[in-house]
PQR file of N, CA, C, O and H, with PARSE charges and radii, in Angstrom:
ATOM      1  N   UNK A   1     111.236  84.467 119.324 -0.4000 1.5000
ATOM      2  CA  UNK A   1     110.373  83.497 119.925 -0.0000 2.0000
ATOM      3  C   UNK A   1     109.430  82.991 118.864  0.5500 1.7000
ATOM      4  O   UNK A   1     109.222  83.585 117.807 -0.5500 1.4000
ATOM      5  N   UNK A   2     108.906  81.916 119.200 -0.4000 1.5000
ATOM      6  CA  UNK A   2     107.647  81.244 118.345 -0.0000 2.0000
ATOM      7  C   UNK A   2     106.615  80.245 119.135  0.5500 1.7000
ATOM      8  O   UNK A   2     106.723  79.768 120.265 -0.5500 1.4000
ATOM      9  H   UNK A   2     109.074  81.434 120.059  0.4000 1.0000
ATOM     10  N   UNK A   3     105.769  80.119 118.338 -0.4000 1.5000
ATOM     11  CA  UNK A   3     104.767  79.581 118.781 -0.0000 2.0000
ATOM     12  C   UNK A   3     103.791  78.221 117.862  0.5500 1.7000
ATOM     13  O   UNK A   3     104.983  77.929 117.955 -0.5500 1.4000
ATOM     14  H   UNK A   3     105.681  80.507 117.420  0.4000 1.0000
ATOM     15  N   UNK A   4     103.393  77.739 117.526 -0.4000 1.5000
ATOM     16  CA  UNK A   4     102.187  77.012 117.054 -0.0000 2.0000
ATOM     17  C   UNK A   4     101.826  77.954 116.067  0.5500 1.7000
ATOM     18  O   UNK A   4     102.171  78.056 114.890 -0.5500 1.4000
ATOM     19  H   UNK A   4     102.425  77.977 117.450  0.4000 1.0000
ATOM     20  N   UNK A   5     100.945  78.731 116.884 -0.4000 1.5000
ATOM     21  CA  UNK A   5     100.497  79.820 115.842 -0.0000 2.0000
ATOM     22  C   UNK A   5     100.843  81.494 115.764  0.5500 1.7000
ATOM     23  O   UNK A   5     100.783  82.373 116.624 -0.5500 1.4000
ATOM     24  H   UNK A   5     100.665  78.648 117.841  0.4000 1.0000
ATOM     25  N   UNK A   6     101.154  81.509 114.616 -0.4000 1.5000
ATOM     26  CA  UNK A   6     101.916  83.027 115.109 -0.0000 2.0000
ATOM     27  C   UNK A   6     101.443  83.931 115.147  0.5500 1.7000
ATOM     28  O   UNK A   6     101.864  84.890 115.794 -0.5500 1.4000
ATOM     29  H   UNK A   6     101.203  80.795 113.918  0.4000 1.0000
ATOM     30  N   UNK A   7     100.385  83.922 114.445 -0.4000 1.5000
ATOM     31  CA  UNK A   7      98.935  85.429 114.484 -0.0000 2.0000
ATOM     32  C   UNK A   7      98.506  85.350 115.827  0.5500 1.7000
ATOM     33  O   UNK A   7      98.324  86.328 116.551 -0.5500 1.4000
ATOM     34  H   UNK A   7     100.043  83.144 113.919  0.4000 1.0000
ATOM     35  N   UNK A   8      98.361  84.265 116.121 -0.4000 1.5000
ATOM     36  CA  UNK A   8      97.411  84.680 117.858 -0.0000 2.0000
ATOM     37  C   UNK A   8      98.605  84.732 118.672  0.5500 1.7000
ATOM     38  O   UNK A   8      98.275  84.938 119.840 -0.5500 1.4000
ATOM     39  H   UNK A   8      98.509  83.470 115.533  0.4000 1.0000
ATOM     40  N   UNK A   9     100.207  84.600 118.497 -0.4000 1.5000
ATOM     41  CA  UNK A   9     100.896  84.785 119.174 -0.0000 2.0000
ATOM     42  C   UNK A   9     101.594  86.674 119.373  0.5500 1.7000
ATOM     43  O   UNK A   9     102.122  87.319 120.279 -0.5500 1.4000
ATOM     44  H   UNK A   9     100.475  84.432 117.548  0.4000 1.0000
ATOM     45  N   UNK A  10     101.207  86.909 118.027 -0.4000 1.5000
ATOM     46  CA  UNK A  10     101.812  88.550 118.123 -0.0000 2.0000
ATOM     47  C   UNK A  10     100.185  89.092 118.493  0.5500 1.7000
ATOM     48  O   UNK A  10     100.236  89.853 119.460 -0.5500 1.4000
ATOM     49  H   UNK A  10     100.778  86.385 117.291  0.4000 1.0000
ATOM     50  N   UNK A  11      99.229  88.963 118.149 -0.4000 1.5000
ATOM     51  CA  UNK A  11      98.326  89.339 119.134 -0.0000 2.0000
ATOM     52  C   UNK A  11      98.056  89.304 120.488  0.5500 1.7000
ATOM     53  O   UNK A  11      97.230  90.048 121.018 -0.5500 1.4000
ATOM     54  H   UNK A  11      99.187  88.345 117.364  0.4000 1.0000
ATOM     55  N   UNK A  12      98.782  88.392 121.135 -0.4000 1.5000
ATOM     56  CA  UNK A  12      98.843  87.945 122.524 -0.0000 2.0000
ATOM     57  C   UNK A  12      99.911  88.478 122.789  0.5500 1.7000
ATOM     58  O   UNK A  12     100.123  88.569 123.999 -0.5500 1.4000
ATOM     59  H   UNK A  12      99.453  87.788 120.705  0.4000 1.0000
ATOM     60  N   UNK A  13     100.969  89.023 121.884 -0.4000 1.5000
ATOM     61  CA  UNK A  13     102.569  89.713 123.109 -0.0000 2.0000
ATOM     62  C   UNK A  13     102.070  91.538 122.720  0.5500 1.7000
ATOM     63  O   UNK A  13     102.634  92.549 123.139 -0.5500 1.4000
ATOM     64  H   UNK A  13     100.796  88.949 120.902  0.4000 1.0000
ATOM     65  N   UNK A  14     100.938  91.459 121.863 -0.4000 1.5000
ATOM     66  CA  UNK A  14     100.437  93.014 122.029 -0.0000 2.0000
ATOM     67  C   UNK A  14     100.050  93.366 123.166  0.5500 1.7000
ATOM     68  O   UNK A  14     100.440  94.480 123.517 -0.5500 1.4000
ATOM     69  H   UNK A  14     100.480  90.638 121.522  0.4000 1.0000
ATOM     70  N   UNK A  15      99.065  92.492 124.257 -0.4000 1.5000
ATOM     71  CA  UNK A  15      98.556  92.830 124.779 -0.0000 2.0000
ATOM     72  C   UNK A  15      99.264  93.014 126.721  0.5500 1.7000
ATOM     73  O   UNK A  15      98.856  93.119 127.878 -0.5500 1.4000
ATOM     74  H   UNK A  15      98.749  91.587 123.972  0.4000 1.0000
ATOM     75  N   UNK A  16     100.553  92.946 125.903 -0.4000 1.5000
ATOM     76  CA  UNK A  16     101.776  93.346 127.216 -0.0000 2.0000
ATOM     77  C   UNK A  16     102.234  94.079 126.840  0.5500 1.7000
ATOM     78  O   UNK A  16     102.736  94.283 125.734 -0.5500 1.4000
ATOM     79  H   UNK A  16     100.885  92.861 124.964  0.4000 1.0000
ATOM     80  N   UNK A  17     102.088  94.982 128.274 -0.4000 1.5000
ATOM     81  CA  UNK A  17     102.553  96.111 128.465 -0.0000 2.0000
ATOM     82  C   UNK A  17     104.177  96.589 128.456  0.5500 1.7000
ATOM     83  O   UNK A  17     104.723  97.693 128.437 -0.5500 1.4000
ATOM     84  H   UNK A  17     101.681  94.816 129.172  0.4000 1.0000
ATOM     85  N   UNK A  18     104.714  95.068 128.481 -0.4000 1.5000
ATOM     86  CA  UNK A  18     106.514  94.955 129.069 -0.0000 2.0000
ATOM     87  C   UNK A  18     106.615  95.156 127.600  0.5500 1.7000
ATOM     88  O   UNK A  18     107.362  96.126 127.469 -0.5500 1.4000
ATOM     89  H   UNK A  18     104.271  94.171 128.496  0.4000 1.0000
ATOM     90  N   UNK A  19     106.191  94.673 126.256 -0.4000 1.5000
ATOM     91  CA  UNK A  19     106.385  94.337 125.563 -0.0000 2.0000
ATOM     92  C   UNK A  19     106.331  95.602 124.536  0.5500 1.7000
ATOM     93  O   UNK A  19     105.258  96.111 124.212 -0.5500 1.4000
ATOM     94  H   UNK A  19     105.584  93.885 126.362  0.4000 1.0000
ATOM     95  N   UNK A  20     107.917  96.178 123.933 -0.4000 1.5000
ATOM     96  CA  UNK A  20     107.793  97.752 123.248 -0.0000 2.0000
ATOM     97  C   UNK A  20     107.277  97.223 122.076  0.5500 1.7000
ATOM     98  O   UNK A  20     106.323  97.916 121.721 -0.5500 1.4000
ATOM     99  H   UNK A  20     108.788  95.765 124.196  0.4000 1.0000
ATOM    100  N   UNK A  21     107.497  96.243 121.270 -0.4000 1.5000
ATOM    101  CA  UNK A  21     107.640  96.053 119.567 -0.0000 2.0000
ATOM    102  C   UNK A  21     107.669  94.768 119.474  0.5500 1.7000
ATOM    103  O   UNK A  21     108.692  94.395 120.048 -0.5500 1.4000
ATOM    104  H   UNK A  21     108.272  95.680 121.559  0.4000 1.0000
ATOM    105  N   UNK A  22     107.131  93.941 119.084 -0.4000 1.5000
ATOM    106  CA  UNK A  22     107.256  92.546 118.172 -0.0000 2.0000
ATOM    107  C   UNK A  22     106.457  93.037 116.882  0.5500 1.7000
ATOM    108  O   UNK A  22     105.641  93.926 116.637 -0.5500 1.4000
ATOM    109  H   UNK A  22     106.300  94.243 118.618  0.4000 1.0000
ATOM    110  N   UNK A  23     107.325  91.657 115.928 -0.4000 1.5000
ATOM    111  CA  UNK A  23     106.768  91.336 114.572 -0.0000 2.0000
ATOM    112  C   UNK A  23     107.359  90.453 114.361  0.5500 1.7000
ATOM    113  O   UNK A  23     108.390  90.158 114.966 -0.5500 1.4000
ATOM    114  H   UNK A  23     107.988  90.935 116.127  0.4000 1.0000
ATOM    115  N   UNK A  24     106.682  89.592 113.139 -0.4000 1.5000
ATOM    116  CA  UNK A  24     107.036  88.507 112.625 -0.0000 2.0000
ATOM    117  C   UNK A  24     108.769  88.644 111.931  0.5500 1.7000
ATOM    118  O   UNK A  24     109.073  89.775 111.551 -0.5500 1.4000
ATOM    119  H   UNK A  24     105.844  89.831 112.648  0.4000 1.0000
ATOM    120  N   UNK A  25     109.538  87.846 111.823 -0.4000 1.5000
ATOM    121  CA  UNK A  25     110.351  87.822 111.714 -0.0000 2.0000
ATOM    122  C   UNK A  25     110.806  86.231 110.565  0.5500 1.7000
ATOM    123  O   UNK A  25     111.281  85.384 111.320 -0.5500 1.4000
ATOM    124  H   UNK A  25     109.291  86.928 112.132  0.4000 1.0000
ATOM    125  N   UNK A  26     110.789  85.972 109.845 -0.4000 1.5000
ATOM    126  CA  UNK A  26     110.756  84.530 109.210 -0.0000 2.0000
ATOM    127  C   UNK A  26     109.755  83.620 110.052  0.5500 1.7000
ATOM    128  O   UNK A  26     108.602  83.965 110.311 -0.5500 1.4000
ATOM    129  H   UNK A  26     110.402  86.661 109.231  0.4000 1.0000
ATOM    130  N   UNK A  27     110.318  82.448 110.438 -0.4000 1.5000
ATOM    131  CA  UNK A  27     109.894  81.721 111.643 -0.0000 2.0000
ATOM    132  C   UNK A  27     109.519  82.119 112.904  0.5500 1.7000
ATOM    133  O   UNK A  27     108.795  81.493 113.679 -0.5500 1.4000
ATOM    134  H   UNK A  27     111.254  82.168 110.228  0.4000 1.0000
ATOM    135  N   UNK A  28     110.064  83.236 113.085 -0.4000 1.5000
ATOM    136  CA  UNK A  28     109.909  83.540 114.509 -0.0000 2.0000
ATOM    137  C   UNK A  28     109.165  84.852 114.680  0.5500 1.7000
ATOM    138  O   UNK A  28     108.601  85.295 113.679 -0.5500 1.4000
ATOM    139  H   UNK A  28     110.652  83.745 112.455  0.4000 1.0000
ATOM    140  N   UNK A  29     109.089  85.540 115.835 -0.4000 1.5000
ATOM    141  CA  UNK A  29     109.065  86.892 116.217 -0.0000 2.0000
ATOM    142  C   UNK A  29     109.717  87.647 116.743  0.5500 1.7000
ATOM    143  O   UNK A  29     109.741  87.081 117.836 -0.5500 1.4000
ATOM    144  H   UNK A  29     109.547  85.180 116.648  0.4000 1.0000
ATOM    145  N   UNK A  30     110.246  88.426 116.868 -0.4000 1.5000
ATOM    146  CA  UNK A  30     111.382  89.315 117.493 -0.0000 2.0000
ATOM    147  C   UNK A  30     110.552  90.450 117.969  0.5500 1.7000
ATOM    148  O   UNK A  30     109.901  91.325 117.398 -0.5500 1.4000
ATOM    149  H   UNK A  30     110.227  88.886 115.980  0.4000 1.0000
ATOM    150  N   UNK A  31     110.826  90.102 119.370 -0.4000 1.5000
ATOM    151  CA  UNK A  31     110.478  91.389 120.761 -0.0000 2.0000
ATOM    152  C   UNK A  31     111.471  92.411 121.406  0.5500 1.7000
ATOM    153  O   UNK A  31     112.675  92.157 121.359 -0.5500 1.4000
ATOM    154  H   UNK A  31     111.355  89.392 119.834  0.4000 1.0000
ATOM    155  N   UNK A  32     111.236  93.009 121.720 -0.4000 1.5000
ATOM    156  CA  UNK A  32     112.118  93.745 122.333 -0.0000 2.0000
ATOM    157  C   UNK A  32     111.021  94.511 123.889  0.5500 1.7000
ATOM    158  O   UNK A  32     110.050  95.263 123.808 -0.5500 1.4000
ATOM    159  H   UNK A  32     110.258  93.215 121.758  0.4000 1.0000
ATOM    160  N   UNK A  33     111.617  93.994 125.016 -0.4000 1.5000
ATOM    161  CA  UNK A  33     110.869  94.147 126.376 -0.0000 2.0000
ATOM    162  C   UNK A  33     111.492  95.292 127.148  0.5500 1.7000
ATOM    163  O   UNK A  33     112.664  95.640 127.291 -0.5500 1.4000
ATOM    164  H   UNK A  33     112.405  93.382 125.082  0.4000 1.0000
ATOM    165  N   UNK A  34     110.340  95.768 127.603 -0.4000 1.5000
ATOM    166  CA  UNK A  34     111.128  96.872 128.531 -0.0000 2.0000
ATOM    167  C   UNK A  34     111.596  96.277 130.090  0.5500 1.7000
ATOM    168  O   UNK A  34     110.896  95.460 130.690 -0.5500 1.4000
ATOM    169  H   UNK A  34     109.388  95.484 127.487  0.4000 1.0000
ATOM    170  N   UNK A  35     112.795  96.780 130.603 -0.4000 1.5000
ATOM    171  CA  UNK A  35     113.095  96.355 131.466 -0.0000 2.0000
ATOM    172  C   UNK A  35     113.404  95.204 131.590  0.5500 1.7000
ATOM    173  O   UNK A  35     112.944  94.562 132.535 -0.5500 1.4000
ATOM    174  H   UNK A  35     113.363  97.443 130.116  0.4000 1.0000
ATOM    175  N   UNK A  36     114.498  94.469 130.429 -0.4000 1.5000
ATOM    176  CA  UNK A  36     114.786  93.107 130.706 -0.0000 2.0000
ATOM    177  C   UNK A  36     115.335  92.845 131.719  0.5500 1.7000
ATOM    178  O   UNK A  36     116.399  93.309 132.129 -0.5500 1.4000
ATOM    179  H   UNK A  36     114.871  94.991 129.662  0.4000 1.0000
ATOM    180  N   UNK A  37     114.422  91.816 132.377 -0.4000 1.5000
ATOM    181  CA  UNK A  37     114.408  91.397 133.659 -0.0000 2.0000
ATOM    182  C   UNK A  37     115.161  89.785 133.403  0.5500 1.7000
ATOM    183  O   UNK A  37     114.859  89.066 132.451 -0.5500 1.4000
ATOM    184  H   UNK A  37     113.558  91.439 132.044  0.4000 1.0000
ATOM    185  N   UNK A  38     115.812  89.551 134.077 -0.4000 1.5000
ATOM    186  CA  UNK A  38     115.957  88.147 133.845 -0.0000 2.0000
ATOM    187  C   UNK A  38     114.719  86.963 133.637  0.5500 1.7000
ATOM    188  O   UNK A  38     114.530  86.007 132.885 -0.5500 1.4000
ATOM    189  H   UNK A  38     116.057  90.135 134.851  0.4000 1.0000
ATOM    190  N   UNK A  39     114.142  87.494 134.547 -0.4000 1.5000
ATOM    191  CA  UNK A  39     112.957  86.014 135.069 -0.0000 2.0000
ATOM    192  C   UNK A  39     111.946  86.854 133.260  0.5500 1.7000
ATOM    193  O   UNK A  39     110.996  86.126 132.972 -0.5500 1.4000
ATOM    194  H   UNK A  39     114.295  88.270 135.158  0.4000 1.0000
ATOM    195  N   UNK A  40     112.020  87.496 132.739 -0.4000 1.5000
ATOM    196  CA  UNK A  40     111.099  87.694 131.617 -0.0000 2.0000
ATOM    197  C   UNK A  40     110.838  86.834 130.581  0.5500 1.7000
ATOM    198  O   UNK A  40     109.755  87.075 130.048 -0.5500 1.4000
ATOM    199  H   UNK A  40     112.792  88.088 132.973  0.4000 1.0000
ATOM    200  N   UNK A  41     111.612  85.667 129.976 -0.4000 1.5000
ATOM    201  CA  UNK A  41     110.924  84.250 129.618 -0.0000 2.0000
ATOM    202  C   UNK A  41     110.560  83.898 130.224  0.5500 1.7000
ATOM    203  O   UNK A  41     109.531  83.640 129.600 -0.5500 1.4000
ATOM    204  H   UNK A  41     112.492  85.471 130.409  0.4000 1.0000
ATOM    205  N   UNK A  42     110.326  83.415 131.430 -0.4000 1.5000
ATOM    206  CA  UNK A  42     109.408  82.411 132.553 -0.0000 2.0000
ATOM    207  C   UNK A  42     108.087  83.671 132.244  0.5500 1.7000
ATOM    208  O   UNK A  42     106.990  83.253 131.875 -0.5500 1.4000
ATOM    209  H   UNK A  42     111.162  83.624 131.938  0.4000 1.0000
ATOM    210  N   UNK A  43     108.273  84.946 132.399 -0.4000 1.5000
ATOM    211  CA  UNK A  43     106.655  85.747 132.746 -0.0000 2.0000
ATOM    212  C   UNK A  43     105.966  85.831 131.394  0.5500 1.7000
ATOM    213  O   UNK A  43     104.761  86.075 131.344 -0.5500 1.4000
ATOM    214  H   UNK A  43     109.164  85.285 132.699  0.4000 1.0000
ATOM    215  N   UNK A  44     106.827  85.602 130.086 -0.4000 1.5000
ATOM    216  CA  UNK A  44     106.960  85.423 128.831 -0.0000 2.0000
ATOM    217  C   UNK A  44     106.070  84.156 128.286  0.5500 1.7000
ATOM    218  O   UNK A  44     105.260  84.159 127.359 -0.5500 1.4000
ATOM    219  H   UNK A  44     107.806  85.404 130.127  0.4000 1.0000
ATOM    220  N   UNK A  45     106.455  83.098 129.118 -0.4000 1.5000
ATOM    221  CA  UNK A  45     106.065  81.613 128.311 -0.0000 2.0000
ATOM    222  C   UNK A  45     104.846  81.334 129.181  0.5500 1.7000
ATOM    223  O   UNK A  45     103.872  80.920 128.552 -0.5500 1.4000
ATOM    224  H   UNK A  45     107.114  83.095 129.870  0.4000 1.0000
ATOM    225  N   UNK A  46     104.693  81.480 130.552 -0.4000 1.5000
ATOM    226  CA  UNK A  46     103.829  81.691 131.463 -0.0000 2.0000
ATOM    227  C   UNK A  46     102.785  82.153 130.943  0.5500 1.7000
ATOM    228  O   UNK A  46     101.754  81.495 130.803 -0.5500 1.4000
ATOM    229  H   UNK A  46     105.484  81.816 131.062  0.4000 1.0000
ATOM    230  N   UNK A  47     102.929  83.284 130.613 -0.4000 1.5000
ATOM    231  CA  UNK A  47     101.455  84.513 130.247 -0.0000 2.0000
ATOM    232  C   UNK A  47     100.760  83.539 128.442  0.5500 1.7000
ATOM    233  O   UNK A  47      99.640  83.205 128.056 -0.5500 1.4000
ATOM    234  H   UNK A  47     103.767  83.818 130.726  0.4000 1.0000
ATOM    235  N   UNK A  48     102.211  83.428 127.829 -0.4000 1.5000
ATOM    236  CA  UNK A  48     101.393  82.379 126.451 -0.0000 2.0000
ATOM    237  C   UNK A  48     100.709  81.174 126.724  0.5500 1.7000
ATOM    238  O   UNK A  48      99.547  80.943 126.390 -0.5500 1.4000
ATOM    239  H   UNK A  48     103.121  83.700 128.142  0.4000 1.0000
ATOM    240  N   UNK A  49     101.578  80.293 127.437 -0.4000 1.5000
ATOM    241  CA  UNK A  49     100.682  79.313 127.734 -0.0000 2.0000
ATOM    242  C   UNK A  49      99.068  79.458 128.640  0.5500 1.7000
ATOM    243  O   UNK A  49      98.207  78.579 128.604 -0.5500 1.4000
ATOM    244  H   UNK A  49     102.522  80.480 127.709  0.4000 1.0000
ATOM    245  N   UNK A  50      98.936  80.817 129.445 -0.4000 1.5000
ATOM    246  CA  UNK A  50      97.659  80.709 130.010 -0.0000 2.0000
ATOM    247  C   UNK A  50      97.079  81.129 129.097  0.5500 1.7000
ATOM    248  O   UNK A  50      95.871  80.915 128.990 -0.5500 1.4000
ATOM    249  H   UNK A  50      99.635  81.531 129.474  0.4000 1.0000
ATOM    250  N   UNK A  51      97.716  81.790 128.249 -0.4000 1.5000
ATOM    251  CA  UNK A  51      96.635  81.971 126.684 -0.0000 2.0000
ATOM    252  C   UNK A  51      96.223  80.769 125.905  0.5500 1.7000
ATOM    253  O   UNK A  51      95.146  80.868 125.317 -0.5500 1.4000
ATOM    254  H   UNK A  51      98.697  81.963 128.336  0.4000 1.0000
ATOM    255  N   UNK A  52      96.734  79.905 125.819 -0.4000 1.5000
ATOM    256  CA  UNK A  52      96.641  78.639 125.099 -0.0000 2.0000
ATOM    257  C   UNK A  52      97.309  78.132 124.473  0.5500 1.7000
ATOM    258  O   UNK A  52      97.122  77.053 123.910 -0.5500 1.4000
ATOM    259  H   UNK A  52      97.609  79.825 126.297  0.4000 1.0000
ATOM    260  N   UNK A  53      98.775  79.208 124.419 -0.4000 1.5000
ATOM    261  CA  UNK A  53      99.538  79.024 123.675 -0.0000 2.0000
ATOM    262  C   UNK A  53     100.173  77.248 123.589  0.5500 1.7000
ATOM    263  O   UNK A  53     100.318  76.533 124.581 -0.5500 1.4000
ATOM    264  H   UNK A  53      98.927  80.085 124.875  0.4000 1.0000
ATOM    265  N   UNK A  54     100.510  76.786 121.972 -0.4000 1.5000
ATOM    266  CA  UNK A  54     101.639  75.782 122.183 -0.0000 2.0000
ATOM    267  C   UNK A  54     102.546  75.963 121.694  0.5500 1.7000
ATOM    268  O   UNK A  54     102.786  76.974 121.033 -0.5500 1.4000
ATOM    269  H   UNK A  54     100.393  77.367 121.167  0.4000 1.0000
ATOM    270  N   UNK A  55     103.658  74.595 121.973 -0.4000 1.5000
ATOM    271  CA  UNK A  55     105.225  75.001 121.245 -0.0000 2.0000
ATOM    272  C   UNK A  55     106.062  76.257 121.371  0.5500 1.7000
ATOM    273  O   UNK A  55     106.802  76.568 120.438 -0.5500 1.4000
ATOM    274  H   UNK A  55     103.463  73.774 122.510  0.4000 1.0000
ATOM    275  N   UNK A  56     106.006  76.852 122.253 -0.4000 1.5000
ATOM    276  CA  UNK A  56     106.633  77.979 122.595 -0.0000 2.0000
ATOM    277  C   UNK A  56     107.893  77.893 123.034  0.5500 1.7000
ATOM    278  O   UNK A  56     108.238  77.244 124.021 -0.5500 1.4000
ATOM    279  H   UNK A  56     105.405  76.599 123.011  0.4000 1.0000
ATOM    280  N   UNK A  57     108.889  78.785 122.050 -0.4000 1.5000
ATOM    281  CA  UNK A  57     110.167  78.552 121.759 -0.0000 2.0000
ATOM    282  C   UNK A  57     110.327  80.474 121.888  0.5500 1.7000
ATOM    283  O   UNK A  57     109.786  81.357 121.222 -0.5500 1.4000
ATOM    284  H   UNK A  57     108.608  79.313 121.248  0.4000 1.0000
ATOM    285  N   UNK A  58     111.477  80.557 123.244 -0.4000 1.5000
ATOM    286  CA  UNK A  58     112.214  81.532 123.158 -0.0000 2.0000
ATOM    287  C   UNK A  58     113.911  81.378 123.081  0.5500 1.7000
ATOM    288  O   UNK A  58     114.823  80.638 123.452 -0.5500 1.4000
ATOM    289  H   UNK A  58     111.916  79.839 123.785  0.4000 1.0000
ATOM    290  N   UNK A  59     113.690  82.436 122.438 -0.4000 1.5000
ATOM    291  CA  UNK A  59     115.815  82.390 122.775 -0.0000 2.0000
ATOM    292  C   UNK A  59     115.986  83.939 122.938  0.5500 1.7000
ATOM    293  O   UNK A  59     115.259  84.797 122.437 -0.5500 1.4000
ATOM    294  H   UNK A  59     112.950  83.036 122.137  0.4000 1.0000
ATOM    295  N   UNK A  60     117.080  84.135 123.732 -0.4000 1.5000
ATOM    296  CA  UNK A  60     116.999  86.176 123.393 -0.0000 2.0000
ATOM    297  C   UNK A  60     117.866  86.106 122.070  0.5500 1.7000
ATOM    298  O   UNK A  60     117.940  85.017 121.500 -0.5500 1.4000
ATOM    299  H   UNK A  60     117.670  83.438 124.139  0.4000 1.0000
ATOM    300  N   UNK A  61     118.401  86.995 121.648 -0.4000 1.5000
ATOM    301  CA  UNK A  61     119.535  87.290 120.415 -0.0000 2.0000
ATOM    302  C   UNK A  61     119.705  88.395 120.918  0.5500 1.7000
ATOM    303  O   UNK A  61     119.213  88.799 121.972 -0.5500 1.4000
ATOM    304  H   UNK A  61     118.341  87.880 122.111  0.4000 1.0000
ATOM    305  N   UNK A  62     120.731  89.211 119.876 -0.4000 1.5000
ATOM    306  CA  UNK A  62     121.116  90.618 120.127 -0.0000 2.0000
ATOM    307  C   UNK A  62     120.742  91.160 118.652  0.5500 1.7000
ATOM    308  O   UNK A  62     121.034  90.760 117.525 -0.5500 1.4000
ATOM    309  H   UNK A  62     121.131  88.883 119.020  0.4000 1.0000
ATOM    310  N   UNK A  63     120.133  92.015 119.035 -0.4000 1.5000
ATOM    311  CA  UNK A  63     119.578  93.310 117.723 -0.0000 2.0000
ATOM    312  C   UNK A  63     120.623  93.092 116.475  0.5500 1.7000
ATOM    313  O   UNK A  63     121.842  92.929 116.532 -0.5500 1.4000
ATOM    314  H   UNK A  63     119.896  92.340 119.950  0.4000 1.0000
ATOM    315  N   UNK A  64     119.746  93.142 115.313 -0.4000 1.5000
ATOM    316  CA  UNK A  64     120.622  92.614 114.474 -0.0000 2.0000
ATOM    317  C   UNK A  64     120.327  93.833 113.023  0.5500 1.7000
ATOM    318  O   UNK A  64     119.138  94.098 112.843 -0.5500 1.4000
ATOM    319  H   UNK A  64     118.756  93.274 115.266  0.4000 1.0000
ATOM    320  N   UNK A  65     121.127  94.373 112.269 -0.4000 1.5000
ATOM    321  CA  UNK A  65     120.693  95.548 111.392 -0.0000 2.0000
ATOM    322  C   UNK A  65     119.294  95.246 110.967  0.5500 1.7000
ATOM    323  O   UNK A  65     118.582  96.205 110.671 -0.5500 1.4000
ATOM    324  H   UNK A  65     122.093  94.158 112.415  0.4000 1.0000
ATOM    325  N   UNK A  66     118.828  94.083 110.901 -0.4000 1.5000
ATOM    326  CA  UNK A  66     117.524  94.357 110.155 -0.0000 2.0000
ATOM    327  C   UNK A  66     116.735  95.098 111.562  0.5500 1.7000
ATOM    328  O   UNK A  66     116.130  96.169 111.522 -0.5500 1.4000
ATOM    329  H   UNK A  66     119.406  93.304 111.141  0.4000 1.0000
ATOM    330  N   UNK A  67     116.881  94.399 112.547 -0.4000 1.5000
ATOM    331  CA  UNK A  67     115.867  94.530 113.530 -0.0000 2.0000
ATOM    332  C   UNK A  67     116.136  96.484 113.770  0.5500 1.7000
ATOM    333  O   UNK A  67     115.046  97.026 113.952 -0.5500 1.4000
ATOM    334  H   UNK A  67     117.372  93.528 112.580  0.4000 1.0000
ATOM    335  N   UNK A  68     116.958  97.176 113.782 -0.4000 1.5000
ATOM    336  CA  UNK A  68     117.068  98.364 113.697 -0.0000 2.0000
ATOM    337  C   UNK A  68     116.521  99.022 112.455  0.5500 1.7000
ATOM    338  O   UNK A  68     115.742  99.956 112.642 -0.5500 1.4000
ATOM    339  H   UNK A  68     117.843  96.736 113.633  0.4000 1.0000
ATOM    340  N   UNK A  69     116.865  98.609 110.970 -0.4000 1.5000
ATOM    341  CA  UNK A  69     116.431  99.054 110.514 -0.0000 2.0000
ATOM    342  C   UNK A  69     114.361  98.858 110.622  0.5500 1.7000
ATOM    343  O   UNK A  69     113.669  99.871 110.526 -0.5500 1.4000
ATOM    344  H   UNK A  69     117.498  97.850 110.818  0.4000 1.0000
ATOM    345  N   UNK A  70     113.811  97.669 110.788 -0.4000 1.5000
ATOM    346  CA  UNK A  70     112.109  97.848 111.075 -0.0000 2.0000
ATOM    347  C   UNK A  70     112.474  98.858 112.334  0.5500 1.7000
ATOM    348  O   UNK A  70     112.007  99.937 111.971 -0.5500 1.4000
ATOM    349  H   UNK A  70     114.373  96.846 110.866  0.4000 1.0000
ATOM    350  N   UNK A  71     113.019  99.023 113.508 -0.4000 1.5000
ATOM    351  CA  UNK A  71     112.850 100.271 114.219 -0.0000 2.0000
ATOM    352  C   UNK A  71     113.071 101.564 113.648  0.5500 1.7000
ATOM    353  O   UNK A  71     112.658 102.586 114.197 -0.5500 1.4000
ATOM    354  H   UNK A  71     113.399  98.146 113.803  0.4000 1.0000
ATOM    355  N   UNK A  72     113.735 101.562 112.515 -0.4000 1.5000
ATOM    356  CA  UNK A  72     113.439 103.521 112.092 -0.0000 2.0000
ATOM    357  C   UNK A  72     112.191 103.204 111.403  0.5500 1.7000
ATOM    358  O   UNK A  72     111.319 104.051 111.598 -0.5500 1.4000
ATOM    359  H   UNK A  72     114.070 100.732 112.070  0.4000 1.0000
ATOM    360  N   UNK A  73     111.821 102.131 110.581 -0.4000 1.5000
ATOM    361  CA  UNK A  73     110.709 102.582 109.679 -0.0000 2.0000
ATOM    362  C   UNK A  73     109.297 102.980 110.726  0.5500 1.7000
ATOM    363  O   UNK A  73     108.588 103.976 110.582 -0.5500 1.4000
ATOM    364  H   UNK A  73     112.529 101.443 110.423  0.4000 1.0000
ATOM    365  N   UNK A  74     109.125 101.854 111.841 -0.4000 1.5000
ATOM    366  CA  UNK A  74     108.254 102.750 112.743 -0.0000 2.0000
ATOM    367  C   UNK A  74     107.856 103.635 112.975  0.5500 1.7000
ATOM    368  O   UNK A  74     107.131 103.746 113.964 -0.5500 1.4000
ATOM    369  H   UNK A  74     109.701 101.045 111.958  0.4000 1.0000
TER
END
């Protein structure tokens, strides 16, 4: 996912609880949510925009070696 701004955006997906792990990722951020729910971009883009968020761009992907490997260094 991304945003406008990306510091107040990984500060703002800290402060969810659904939310196990984000970090910056090139352009983007890569999350990983507990309990992917379907409707979780709508509660996703919802919760940024009442933050103030703009330009908010999700897509899911599937875990990719890097994204495992930042999960062992954790």
């Amino acid at each position: 996912m991304k945003a406008n701004d990306m510091s107040a955006l990984l500060k703002a997906l800290a402060q969810l609880p659904k939310i196990i792990s984000s970090y910056a990722f090139g352009e983007y951020a890569h999350i990983s949510v507990k309990n992917n729910k379907e409707n979780i971009e709508n509660e996703l883009k919802n919760f940024l925009q009442k933050s103030g968020m703009k330009g908010i761009e999700i897509k899911p992907i599937n875990a990719s070696v890097e994204d495992y490997f930042i999960k062992l260094l954790k």
